[in-house]
C-alpha positions in Angstrom: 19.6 91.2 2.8 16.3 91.4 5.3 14.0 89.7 2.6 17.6 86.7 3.2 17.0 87.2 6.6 13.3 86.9 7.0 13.5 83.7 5.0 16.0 82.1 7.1 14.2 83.0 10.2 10.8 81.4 8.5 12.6 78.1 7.1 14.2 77.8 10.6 10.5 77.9 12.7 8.6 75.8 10.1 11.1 73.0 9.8 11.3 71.2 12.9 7.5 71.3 12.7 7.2 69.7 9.2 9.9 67.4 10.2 8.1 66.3 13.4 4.7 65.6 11.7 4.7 62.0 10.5 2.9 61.1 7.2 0.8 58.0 6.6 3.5 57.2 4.3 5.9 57.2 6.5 3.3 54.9 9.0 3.0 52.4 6.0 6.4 52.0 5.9 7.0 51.5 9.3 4.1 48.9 9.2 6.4 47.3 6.1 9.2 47.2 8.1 7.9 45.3 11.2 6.7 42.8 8.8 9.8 42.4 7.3 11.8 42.0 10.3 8.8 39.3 11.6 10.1 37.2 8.0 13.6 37.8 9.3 12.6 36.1 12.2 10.6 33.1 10.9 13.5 32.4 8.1 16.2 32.6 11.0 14.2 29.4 12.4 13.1 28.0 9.7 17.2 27.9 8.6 18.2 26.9 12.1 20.3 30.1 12.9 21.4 29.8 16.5 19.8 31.0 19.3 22.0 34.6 19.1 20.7 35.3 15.9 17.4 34.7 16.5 17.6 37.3 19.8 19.0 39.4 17.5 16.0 39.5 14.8 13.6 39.5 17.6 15.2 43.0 19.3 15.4 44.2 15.3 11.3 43.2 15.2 10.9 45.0 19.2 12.6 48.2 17.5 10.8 48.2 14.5 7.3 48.0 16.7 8.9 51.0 18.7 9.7 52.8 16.4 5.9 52.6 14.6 4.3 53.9 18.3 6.4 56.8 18.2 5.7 58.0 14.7 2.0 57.1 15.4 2.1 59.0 18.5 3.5 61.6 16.6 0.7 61.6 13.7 -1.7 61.4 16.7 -0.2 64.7 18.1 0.4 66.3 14.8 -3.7 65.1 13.7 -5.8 65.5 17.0 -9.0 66.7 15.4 -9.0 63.0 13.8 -9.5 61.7 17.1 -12.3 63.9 18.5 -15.0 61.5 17.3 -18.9 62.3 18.2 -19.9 60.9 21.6 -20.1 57.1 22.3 -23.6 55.9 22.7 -23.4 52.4 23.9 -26.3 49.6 23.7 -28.7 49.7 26.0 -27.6 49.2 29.6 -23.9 50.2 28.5 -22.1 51.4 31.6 -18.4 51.9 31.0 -15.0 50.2 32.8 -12.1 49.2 31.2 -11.6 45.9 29.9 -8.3 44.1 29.8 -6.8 41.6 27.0 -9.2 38.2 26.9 -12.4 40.5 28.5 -15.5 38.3 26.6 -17.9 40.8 24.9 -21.7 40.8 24.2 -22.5 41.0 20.6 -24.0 44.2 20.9 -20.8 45.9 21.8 -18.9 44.2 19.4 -22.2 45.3 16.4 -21.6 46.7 12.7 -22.0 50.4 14.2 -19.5 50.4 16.1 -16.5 49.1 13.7 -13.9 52.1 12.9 -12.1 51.8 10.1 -8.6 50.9 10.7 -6.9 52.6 7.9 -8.5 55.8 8.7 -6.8 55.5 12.1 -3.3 53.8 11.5 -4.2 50.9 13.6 -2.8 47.7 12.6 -4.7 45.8 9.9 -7.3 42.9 10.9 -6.5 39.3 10.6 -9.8 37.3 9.8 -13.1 37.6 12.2 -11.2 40.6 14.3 -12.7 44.0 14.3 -11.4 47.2 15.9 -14.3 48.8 17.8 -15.3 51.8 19.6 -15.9 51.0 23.1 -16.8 54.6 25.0 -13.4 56.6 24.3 -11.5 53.0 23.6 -10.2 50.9 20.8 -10.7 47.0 21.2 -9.7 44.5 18.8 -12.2 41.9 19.1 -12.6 38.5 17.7 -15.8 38.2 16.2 -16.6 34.5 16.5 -15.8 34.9 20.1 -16.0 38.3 21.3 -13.0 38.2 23.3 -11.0 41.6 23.1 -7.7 40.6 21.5 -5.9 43.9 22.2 -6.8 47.5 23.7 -6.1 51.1 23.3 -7.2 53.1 26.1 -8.0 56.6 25.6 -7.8 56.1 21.7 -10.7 58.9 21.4 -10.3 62.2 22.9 
């Protein structure tokens, strides 16, 4: 009966935390899903759905994308020792402030040495030119042809 007990008592304190550690898996999926919903959206034009439906789809796409920062928040929680990266050592002259959405960067921010990889990270994939870079503790996506930042995650690095 007390090896029944202690069992119990151990399934009951590991379970919520297995249950609230998200896998990549379950981050892919989520990724899946958002594009799925995005298709849902595009055919619900594209078929000339009315303007209801296409509310609809988008909220369904907004919930997906909701639903992805959560579970990567909780991956980020559940992982933090993948985010304590080595110090940022910017180019030369590199004084930090935080850059907002359109912010036009010098190639030598935007350089081969300072690409992260992505996957590694569960950030979104890159569409052509785009890079995600280290920029001090920061994420930027940046457009390479251009070097404007296309989207930002502050604080990314611990």
């Amino acid at each position: 009966m007390r090896k029944l007990m202690l069992a119990t008592a151990l399934v009951a304190t590991l379970a919520p935390a297995m249950a609230g550690a998200q896998s990549a898996a379950e981050l892919r999926h989520d990724r899946r899903d958002i594009q799925e919903q995005r298709q849902d959206v595009r055919d619900a034009r594209r078929n000339g759905a009315s303007p209801g439906e296409i509310r609809d789809q988008r909220r369904d796409v907004a919930d997906a994308r909701r639903e992805y920062r959560e579970d990567w928040r909780d991956y980020r929680r559940a992982h933090p020792d993948a985010y304590r990266g080595p110090g940022y050592v910017g180019p030369r002259g590199y004084r930090y402030r935080a850059v907002p959405v359109g912010y036009r960067f010098q190639p030598t921010y935007y350089d081969r040495r300072y690409w992260i990889d992505p996957v590694r990270y569960h950030l979104r994939p890159v569409v052509g030119p785009q890079r995600w870079v280290r920029y001090g503790n920061d994420v930027v996506l940046v457009d390479t042809r251009t070097g404007s930042v296309v989207e930002v995650n502050n604080g990314f690095f611990y």
